[in-house]
Backbone as a chain_set.jsonl record, in Angstrom:
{"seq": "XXXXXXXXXXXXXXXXXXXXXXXXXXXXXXXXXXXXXXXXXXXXXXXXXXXXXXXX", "coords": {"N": [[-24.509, 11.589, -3.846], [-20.904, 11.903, -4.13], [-18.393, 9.393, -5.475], [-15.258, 8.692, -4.829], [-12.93, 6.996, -6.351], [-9.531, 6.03, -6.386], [-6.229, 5.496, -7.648], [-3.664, 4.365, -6.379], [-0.102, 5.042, -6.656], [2.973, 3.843, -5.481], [6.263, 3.777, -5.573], [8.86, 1.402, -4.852], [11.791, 2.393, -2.631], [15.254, 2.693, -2.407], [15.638, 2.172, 0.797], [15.377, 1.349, 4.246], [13.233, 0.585, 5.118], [11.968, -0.38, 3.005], [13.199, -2.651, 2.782], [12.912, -4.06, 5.364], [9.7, -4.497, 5.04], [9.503, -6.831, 3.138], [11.082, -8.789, 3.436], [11.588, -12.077, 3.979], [10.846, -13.051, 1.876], [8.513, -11.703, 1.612], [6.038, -9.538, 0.292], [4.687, -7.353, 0.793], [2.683, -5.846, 0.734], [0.28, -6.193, 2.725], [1.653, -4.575, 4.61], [2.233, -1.978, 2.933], [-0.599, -1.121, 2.746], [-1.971, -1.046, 5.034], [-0.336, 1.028, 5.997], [-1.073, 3.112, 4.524], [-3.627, 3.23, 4.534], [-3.97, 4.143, 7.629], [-2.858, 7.067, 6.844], [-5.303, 8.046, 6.224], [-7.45, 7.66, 7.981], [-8.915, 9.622, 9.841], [-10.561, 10.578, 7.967], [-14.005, 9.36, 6.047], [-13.32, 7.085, 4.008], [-12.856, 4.174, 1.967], [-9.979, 1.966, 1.284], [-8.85, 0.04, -0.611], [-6.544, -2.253, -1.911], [-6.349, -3.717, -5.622], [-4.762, -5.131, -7.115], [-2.27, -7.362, -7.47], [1.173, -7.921, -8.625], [3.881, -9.861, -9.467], [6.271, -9.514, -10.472], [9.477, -10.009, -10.847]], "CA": [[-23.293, 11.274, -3.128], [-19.96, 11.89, -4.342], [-17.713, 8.343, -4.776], [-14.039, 8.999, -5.322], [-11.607, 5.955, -6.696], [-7.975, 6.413, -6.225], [-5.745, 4.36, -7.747], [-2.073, 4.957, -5.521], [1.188, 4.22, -6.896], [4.476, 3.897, -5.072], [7.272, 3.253, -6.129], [10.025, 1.133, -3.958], [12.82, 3.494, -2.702], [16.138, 1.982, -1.44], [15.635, 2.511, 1.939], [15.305, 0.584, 5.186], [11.487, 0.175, 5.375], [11.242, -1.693, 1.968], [14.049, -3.764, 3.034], [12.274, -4.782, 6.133], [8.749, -5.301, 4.491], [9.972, -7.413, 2.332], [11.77, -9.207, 3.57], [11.661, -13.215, 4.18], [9.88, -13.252, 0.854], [7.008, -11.303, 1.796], [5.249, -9.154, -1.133], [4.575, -5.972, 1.61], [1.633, -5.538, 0.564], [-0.428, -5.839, 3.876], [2.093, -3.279, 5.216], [1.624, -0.66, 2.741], [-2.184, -1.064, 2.815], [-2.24, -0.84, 6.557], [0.597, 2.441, 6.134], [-2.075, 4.495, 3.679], [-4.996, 3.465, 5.839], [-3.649, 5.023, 8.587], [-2.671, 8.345, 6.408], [-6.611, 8.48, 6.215], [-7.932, 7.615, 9.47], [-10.226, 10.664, 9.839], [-11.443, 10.533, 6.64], [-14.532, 8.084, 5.948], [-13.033, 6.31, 3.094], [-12.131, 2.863, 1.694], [-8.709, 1.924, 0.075], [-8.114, -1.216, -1.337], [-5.827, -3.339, -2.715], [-7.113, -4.163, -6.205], [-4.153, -6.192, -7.929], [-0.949, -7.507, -7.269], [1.594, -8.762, -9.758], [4.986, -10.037, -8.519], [7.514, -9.384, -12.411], [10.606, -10.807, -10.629]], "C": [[-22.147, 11.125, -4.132], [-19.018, 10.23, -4.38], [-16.204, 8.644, -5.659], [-13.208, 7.414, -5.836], [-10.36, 5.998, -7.28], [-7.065, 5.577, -6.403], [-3.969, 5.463, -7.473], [-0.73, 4.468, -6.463], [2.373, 4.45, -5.853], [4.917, 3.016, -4.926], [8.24, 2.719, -5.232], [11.059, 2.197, -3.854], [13.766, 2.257, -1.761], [16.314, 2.36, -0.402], [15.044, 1.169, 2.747], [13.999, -0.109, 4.982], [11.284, -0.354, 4.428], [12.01, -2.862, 1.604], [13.118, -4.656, 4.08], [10.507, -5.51, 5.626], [8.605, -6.178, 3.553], [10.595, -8.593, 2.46], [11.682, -10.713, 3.953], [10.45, -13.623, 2.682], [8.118, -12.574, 0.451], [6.99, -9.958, 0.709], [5.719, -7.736, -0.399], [3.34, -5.626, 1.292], [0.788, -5.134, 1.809], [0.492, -4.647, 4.534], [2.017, -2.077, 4.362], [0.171, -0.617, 2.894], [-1.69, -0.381, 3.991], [-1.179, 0.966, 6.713], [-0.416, 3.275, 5.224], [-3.148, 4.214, 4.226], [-5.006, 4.336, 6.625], [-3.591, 6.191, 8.374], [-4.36, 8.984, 6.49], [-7.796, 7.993, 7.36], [-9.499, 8.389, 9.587], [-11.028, 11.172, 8.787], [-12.739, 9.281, 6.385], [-14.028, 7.841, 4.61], [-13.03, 5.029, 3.42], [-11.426, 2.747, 1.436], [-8.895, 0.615, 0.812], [-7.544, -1.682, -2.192], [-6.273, -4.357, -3.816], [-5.916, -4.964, -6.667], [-2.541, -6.276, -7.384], [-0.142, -7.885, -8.225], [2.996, -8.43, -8.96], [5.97, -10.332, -10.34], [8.751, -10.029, -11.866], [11.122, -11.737, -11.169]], "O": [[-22.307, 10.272, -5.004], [-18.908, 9.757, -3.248], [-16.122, 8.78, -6.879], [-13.091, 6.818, -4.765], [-10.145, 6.002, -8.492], [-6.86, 4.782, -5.486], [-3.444, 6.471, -7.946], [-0.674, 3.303, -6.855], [2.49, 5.624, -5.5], [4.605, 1.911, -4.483], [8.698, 3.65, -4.57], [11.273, 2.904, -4.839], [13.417, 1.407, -0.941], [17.309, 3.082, -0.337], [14.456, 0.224, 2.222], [13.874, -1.3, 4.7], [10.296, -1.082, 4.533], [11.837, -3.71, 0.729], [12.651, -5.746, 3.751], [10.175, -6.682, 5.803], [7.475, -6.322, 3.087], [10.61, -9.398, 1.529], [11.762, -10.421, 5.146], [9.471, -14.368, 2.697], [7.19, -12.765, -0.334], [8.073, -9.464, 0.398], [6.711, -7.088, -0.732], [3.017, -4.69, 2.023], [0.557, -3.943, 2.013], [-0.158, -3.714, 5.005], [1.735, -1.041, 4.964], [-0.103, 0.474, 3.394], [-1.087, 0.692, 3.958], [-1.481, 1.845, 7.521], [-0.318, 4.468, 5.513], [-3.812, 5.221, 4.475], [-5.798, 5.277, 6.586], [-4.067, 6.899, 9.261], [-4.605, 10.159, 6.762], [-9.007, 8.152, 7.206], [-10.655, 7.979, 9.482], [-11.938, 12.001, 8.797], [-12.317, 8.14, 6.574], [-14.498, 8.708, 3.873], [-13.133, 4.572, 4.558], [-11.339, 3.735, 0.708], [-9.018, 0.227, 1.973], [-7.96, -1.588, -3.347], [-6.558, -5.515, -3.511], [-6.366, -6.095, -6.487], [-1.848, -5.339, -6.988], [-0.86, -8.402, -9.08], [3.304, -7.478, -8.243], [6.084, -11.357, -11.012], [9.163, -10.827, -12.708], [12.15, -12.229, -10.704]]}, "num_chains": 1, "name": "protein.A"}
């Protein structure tokens, strides 16, 4: 068996949607997860969220 591990990057863009996830102090995290889950739906995979770090 094949096991793939994909480590994602993206990058904030000034746009609406990383104004709103963001927004009252929140990281966004659970919303991108849950937005690249979805991209893979019909795929059996996993993706997770291995580290966070907040540099601010």
């Amino acid at each position: 068996m094949k096991k793939y591990t994909i480590e994602l990057i993206i990058n904030e863009q000034s746009d609406e949607y990383f104004e709103d996830i963001t927004k009252d102090g929140n990281t966004g995290c659970d919303e991108i997860l849950k937005f690249v889950k979805e991209q893979f739906e019909e795929y059996d995979i996993e993706v997770k969220l291995t580290k966070f770090e907040d540099n601010d």
